[in-house]
C-alpha positions as CSV (number, residue, x, y, z in Angstrom):
1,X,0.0,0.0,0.0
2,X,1.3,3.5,-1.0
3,X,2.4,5.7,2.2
4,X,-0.3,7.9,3.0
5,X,1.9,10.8,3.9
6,X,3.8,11.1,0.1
7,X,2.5,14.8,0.0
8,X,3.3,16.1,3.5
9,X,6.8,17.5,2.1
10,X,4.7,19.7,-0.7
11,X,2.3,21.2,1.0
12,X,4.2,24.3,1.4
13,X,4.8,24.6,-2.6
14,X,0.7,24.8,-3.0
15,X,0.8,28.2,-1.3
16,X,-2.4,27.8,1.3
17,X,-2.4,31.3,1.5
18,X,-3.2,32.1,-1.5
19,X,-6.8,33.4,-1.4
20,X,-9.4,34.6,-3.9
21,X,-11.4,37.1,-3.8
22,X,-15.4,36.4,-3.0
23,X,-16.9,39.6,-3.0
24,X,-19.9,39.2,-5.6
25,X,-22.9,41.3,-6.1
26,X,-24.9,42.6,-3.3
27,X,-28.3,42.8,-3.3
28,X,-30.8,43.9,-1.4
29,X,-32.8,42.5,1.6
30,X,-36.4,43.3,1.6
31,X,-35.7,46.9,0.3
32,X,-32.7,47.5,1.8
33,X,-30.0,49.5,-0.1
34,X,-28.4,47.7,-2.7
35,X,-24.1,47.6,-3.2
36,X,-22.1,48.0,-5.4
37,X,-20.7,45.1,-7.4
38,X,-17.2,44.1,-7.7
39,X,-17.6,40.9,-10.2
40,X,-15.2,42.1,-12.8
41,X,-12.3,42.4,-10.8
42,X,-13.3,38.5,-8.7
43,X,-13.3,37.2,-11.9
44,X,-9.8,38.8,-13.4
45,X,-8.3,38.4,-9.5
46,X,-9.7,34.4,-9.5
47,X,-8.5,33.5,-12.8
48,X,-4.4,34.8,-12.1
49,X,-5.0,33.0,-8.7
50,X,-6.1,29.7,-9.8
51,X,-3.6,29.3,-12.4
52,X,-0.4,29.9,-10.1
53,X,-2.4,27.1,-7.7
54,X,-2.3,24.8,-10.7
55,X,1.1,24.8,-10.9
56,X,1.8,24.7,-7.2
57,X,-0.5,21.8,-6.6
58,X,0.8,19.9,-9.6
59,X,4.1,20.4,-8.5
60,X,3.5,19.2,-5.3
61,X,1.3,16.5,-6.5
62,X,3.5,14.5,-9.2
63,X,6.7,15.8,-7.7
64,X,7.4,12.2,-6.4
65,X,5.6,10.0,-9.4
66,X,7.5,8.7,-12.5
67,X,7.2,10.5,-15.3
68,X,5.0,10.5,-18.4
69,X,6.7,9.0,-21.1
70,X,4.2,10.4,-24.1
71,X,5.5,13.6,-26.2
72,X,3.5,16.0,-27.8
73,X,4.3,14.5,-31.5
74,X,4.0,11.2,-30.9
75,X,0.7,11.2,-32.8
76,X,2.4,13.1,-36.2
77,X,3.6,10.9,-38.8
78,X,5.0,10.2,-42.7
79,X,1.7,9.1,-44.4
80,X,4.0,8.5,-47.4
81,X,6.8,6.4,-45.7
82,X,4.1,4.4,-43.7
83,X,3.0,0.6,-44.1
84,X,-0.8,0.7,-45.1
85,X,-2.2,-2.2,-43.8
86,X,-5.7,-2.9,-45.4
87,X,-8.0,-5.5,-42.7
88,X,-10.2,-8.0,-44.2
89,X,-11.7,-11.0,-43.5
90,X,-11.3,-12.6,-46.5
91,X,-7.6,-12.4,-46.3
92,X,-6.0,-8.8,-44.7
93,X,-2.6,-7.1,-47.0
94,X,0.2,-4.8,-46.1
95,X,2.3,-2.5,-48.6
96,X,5.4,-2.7,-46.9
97,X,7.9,-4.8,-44.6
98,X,6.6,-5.8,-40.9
99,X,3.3,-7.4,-41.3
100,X,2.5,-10.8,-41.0
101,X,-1.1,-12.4,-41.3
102,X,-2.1,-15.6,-40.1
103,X,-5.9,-16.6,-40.8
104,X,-7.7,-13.0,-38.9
105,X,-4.8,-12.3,-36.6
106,X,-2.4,-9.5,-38.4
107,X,1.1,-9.3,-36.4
108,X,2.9,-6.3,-37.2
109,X,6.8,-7.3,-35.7
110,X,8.9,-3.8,-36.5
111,X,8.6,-0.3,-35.2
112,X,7.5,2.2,-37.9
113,X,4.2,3.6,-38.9
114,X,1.3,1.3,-40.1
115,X,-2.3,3.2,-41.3
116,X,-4.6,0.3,-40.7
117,X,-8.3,0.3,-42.4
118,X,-11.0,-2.4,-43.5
119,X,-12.8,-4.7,-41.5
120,X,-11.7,-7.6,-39.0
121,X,-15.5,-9.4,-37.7
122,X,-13.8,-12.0,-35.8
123,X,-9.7,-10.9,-35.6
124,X,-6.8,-9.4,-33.9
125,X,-3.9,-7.2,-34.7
126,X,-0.9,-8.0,-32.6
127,X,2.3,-5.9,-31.6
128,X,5.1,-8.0,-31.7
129,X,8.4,-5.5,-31.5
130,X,11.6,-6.6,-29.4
131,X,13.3,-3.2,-31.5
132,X,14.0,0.4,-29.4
133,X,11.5,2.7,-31.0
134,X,7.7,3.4,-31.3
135,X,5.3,1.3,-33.1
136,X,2.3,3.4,-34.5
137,X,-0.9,2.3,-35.3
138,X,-2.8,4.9,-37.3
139,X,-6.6,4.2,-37.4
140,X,-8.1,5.3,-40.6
141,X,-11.4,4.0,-40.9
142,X,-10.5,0.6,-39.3
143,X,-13.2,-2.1,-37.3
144,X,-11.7,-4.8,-35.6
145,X,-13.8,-7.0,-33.2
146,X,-12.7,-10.2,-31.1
147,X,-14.8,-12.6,-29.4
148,X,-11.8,-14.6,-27.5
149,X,-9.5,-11.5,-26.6
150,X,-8.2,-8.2,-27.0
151,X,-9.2,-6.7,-30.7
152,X,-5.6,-4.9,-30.4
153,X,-3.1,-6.1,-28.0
154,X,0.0,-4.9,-27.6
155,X,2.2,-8.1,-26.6
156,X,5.6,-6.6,-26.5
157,X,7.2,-3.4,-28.2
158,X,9.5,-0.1,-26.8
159,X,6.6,2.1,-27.0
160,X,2.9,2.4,-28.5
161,X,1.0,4.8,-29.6
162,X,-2.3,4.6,-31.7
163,X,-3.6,7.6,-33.4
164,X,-7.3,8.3,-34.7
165,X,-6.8,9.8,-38.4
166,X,-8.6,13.0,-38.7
167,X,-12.0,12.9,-40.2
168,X,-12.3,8.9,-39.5
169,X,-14.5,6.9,-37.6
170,X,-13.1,3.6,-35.9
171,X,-14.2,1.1,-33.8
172,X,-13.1,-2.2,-31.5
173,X,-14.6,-4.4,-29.7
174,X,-12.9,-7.1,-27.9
175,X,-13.0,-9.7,-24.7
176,X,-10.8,-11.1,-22.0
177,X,-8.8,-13.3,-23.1
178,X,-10.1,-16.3,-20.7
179,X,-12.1,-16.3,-17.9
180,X,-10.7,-18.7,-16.1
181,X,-6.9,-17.6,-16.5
182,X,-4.5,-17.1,-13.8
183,X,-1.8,-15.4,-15.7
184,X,-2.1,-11.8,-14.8
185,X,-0.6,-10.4,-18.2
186,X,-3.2,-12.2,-20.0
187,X,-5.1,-9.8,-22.2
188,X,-7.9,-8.3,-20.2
189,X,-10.0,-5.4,-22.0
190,X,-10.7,-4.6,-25.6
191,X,-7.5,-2.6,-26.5
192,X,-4.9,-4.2,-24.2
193,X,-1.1,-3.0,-24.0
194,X,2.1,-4.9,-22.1
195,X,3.9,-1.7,-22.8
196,X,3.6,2.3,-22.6
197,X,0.7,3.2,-24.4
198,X,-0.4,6.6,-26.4
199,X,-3.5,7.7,-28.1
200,X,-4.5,10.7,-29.7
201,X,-5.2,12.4,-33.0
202,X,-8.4,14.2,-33.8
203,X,-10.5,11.0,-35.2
204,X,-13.2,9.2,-33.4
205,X,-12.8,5.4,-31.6
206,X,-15.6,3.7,-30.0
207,X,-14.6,1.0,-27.9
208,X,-16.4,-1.9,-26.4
209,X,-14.8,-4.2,-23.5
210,X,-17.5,-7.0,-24.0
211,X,-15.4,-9.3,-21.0
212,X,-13.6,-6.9,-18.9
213,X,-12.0,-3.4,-19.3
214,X,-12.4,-1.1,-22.3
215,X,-8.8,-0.1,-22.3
216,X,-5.8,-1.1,-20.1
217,X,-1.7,-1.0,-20.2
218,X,0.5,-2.8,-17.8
219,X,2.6,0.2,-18.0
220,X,1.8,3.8,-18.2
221,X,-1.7,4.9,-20.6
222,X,-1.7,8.6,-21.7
223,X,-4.5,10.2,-23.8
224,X,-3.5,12.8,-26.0
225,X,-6.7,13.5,-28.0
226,X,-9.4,12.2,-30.1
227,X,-13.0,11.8,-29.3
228,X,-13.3,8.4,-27.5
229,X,-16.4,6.4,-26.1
230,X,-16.1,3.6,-24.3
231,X,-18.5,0.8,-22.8
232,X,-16.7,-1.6,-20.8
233,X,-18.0,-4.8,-18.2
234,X,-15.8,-3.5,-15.9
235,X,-13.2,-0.8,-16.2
236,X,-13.4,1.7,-18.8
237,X,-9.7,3.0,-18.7
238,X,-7.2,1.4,-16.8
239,X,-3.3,2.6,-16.9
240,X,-1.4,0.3,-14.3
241,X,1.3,2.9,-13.3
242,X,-0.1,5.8,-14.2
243,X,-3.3,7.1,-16.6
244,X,-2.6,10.8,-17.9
245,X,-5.6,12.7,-19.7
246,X,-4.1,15.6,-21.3
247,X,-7.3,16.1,-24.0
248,X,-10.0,14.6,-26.1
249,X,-12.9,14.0,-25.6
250,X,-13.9,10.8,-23.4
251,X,-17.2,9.6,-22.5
252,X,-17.1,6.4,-20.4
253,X,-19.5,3.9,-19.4
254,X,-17.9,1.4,-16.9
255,X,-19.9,-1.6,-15.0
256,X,-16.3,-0.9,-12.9
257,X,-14.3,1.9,-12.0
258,X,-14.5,4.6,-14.8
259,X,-11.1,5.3,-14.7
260,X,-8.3,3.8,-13.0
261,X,-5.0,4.1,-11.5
262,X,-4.0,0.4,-9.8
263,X,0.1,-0.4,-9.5
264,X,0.3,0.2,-5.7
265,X,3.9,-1.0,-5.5
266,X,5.4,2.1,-4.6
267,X,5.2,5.9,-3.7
268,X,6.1,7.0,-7.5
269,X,3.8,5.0,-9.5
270,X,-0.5,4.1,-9.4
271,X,-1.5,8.2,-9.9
272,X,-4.3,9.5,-12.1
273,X,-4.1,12.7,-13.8
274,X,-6.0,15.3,-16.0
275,X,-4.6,18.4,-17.2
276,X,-7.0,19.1,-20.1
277,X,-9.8,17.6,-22.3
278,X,-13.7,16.4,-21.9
279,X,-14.4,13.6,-19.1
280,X,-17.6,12.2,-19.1
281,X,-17.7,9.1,-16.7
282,X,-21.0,6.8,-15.2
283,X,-19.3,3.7,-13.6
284,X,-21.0,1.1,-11.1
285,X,-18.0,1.5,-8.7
286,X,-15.5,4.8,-8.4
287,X,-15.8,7.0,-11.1
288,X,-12.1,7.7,-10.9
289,X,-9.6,5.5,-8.6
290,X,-5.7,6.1,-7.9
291,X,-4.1,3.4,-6.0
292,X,-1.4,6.5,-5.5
293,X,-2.4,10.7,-6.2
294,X,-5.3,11.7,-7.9
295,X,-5.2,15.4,-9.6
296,X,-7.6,17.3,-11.9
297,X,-5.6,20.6,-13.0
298,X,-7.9,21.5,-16.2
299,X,-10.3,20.6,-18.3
300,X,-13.8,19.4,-17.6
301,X,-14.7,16.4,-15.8
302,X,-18.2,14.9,-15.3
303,X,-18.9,12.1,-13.3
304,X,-22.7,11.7,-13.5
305,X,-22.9,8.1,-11.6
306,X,-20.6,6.3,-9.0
307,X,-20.5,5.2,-6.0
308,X,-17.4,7.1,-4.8
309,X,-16.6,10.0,-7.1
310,X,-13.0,10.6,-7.0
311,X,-10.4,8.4,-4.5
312,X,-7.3,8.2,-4.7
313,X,-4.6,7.7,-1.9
314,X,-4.2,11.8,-2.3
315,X,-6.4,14.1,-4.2
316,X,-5.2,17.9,-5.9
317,X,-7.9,19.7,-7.3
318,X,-6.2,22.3,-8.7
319,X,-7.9,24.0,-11.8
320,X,-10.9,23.2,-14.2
321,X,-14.3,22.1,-13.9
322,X,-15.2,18.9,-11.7
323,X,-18.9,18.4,-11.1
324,X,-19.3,14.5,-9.3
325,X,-22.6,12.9,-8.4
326,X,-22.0,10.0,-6.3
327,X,-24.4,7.4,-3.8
328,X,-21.4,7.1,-1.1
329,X,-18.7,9.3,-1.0
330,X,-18.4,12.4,-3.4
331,X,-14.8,13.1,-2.9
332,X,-12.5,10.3,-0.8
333,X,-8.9,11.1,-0.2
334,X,-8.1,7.8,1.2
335,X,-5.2,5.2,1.0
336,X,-7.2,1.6,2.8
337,X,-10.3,0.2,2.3
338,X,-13.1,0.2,4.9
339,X,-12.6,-3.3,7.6
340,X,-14.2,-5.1,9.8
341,X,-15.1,-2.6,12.6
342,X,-14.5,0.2,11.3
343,X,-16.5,3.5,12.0
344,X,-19.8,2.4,9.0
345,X,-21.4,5.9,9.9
346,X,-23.2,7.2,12.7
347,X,-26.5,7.5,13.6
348,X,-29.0,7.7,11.1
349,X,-27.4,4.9,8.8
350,X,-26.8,6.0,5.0
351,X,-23.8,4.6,3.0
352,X,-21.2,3.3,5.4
353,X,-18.1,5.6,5.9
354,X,-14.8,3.7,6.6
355,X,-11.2,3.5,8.1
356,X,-12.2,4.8,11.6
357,X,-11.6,8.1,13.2
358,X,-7.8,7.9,13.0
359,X,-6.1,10.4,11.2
360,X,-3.6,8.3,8.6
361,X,-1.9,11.4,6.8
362,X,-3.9,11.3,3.7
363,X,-4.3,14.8,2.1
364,X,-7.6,16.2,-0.1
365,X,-6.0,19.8,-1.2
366,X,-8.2,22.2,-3.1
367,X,-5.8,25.0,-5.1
368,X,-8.1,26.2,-7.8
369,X,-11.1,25.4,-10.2
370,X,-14.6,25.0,-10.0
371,X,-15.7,21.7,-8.1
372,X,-19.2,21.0,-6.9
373,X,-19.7,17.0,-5.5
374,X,-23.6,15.9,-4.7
375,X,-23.3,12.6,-2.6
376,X,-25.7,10.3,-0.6
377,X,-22.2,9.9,1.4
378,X,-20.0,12.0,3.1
379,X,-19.4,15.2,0.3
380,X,-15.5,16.0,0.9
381,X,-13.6,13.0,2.7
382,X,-10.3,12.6,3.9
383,X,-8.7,9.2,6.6
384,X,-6.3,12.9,6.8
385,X,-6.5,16.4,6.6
386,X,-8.4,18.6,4.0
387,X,-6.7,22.0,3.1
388,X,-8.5,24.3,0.7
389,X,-6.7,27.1,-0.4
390,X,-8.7,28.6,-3.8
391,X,-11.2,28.0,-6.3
392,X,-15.2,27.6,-5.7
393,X,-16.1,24.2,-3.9
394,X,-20.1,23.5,-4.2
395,X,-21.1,20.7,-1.9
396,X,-24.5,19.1,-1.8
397,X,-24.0,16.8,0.9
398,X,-26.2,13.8,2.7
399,X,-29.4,13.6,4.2
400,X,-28.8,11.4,6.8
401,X,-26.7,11.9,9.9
402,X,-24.4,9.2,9.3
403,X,-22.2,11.1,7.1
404,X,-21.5,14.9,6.4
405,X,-20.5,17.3,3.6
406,X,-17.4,17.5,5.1
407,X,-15.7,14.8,6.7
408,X,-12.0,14.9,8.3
409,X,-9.7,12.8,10.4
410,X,-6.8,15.2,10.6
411,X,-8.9,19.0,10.3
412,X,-10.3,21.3,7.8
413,X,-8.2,24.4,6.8
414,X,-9.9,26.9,4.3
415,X,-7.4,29.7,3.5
416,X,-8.3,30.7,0.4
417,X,-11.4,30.2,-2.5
418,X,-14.9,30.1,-1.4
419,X,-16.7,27.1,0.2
420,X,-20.5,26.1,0.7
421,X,-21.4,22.9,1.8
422,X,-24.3,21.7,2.8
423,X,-26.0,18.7,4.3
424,X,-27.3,16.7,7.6
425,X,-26.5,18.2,11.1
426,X,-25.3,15.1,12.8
427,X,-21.7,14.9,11.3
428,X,-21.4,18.4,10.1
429,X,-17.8,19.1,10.7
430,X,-16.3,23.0,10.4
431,X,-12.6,24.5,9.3
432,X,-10.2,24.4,12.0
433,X,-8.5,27.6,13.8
434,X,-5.8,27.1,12.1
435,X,-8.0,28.6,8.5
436,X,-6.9,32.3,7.7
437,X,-10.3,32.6,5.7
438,X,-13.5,33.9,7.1
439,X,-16.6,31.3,7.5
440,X,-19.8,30.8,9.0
441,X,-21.7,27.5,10.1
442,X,-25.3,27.7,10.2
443,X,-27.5,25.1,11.9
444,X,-30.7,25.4,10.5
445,X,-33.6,25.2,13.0
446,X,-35.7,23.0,10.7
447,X,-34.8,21.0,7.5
448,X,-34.7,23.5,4.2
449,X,-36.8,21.3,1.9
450,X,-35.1,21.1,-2.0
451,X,-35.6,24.1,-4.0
452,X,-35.6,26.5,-1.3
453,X,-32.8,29.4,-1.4
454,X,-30.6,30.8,2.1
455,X,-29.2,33.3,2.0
456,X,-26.4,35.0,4.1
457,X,-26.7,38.6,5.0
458,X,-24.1,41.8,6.0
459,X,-26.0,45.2,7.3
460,X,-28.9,44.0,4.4
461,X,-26.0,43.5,1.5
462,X,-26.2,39.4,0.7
463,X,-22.9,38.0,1.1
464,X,-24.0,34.8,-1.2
465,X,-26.9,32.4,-1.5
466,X,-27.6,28.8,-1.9
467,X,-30.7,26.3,-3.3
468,X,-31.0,23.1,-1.7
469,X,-31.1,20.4,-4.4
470,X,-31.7,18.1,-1.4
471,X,-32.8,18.2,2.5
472,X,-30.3,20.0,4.2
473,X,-29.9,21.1,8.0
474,X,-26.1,22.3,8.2
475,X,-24.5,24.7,5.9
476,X,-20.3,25.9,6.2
477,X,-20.1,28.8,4.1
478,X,-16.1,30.3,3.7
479,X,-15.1,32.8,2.0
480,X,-12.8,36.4,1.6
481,X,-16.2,38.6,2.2
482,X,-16.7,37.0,5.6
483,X,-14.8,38.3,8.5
484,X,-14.4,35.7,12.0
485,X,-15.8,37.1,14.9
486,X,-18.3,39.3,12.6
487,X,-22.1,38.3,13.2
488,X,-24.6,37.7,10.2
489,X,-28.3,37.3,9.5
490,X,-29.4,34.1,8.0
491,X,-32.3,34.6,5.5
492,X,-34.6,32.1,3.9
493,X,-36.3,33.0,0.5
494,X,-34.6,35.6,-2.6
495,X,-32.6,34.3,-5.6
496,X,-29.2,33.2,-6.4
497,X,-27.2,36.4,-8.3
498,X,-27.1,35.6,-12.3
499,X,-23.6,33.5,-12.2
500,X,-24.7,31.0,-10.1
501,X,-22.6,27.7,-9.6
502,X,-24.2,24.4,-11.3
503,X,-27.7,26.7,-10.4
504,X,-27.2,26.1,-7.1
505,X,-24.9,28.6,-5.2
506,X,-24.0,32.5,-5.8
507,X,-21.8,35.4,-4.4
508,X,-24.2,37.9,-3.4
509,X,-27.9,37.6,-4.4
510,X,-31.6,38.9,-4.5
511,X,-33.1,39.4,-1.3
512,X,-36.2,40.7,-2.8
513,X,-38.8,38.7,0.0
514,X,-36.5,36.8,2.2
515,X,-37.1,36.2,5.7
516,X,-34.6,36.3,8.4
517,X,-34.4,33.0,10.1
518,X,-31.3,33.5,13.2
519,X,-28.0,35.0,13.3
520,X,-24.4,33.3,13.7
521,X,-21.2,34.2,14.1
522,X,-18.1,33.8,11.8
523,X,-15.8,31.4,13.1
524,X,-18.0,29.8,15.7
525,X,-19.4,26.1,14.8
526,X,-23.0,25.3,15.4
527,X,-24.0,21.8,16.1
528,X,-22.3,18.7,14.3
529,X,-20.1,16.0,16.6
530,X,-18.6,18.9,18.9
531,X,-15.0,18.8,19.2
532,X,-13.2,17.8,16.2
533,X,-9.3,16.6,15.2
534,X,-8.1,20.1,14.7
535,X,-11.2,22.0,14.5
536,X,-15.0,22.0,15.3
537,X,-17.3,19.5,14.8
């Protein structure tokens, strides 16, 4: 098992006290004068902010992993000096030097370029290379299905990399190799690779794991670009030592894990990471798993079903959008699986939690981008500490009291961004003293029912404003506008300001009929477990 503590010499390069400015518009309460608003300048302050987060969180993130191996032109090519490889059932051909064909299985044993199209119903095309240097397998309008095994497997070669040719469609389909097989290098998923593996290039490649995984490598699997989709039994994408998404456009359907991260061997391999592209993920387990660190830096990712969102031994959210809808945990920065005893939740039931109350030196750090997490379980989750130090975090957490929209072992510490997350009362956990940025807790003195909007209130100027999508009893609200010690009116009623967050959550607001419900005070926790490791609960 990875060590849980592989970020604790970084945490200093993310910069927790970088903050970002929260001061939206301000609108009135029941008539009240209306402020000024100072959206512009949040936005322009936000955007320099986040993107010196990126880079510190990344930093800190893979500063310990083994590199990628991909490079940026490992997609371009020679159409002219390639082998064209035409795929047929009747009897597939190759122009050049480096193909072999035996019945429907086409072996291509030398490193170069081969453009493969045609048809395989019933085939295979294996890589066969003991040479140094990349084999390329350019899909130009290719179909290859297999009913015993991998469709494309990779069974030995320096490097791979597969590129979709623009304009073309292309599809595979494949199966495990045996279900009854012990040997753990048999081919497991539709496109399987033994060695590093690349794909990119602007064509389109559906892919179809009919027995296991969709696409897996032994080694490391990077995604350069293309517009992939991918139905898979189990696993839609699975890179052994690392899986790097750095664009496309991937849509995954997974009866597993969505996308995966599994070599747990050591501290520098096993970590998942997106720094650009499309991610569209509904699994039946995680939607995204690292066996080492997780990290979403850019692009957009969507998980729209899962049980646990994103977990990984540590998690960066560092830049980007990340919207996650999960029925247990939305967000798990964990490095052990749930035993025997362990803390299953509280009163109240709901999905089990796991791992105890022991703090185990994980780390969930949030540097930057946009992330809002709806989950049945506990929201934000960490066996360790959570440390949020920019971007906009959205939480719509559980109902029941058995979990909370934020959940610690080691403390909260919100120094930067702005933060709303709400759920049930009876685990509702606060930032720590040792947070630098302003926040309120507000325990609610009955449930606000779905579609109803709070809203939290300076001298009549809303501060920002929230719509349940669920029950909720406890809100955390942090942010630059709110000062500790200050006291503010809680409101139910108005409407969220225009730039909402996933329609649910605002800077500032319309109080226009709002009713004021009780007061807190910034930096005093209301409710919850009580005492907490590090800070209120």
């Amino acid at each position: 098992m990875k060590k849980p503590t592989r970020l604790g010499h970084g945490i200093a390069a993310l910069g927790l006290a970088l903050s970002v400015a929260a001061c939206g518009s301000g609108n009135a309460i029941a008539g009240l004068t209306t402020t000024g608003s100072s959206a512009s300048s949040t936005s322009t302050t936000r955007s320099t902010t986040e993107a010196a987060a990126r880079t510190g969180a990344a930093a800190a993130l893979l500063g310990d992993n083994v590199e990628s191996h991909a490079q940026a032109d490992d997609v371009d090519y020679d159409a002219a000096s390639a082998v064209t490889v035409t795929l047929s059932d009747a009897g597939s051909t190759a122009t050049g030097a480096g193909v072999t064909v035996s019945g429907s299985t086409v072996t291509i044993t030398q490193k170069g370029t081969y453009v493969l199209s045609g048809t395989l119903t019933n085939g295979q095309v294996v890589v066969d290379s003991s040479a140094q240097g990349k084999v390329r397998l350019v899909l130009a309008g290719a179909s290859i299905s297999s009913t015993s095994s991998a469709a494309i497997y990779v069974k030995a070669a320096d490097e791979a990399v597969i590129v979709l040719a623009d304009g073309t469609t292309n599809t595979v389909s494949g199966a495990a190799a045996s279900t009854t097989t012990t040997d753990p290098d048999a081919p497991n998923a539709a496109i399987f690779s033994m060695a590093d593996l690349t794909i990119g290039g602007t064509g389109s490649l559906t892919v179809t794991g009919t027995g296991n995984d969709g696409i897996a490598g032994k080694d490391g699997l990077v995604i350069l670009g293309g517009t992939i989709d991918i139905t898979a039994k189990d696993d839609g994408i699975r890179g052994k030592d690392y899986l790097i998404v750095q664009g496309g456009t991937l849509r995954v359907t997974a009866g597993g894990e969505g996308l995966k991260s599994d070599n747990e061997t050591d501290d520098t391999v096993g970590y998942l990471r997106i720094t650009d592209g499309t991610v569209t993920v509904a699994a039946g387990d995680d939607g995204m798993h690292a066996e080492g660190d997780l990290s979403i830096e850019g692009g957009t990712v969507r998980v729209t079903r899962s049980a646990e969102g994103l977990e990984g031994a540590n998690i960066v959210l560092a830049g980007g959008s990340t919207t996650v809808t999960a029925s247990d945990d939305g967000v798990n920065a964990s490095a052990g699986s749930t035993t025997a005893g362990a803390s299953q939740g509280g009163p109240g039931g709901g999905p089990g939690g796991g791992g105890g109350m022991a703090n185990t030196g994980e780390q969930l750090i949030i540097s930057g981008g946009t992330t809002v997490v709806t989950a049945d379980g506990d929201g934000l989750d960490s066996n360790g500490t959570i440390a949020i130090s920019g971007g906009t975090t959205v939480v719509n957490g559980p109902t029941t009291n058995g979990n909370g929209a934020l959940d610690s072992n080691g403390g909260i510490t919100v120094t930067g961004g702005t933060v709303l997350a709400a759920g049930s009362a009876g685990m509702a956990e606060a930032p720590g003293s040792a947070s630098t940025q302003g926040w309120v807790q507000v325990g609610l003195p009955g449930a606000l029912q779905p579609g109803t909007t709070v809203q939290l209130v300076d001298n009549g100027r809303v501060v920002a404003s929230y719509t349940a999508t669920r029950s909720v009893q406890n809100i955390v609200l942090a942010g630059a506008d709110i000062a500790q010690g200050q006291s503010y009116d809680v409101y139910v009623g108005g409407r969220l300001a225009a730039d909402a967050v996933a329609d649910t959550f605002s800077l500032g607001g319309d109080g226009s009929g709002a009713t004021k419900t009780t007061t807190v005070t910034a930096g005093q926790a209301t409710g919850g477990m009580g005492g907490g490791f590090g800070g209120p609960r």
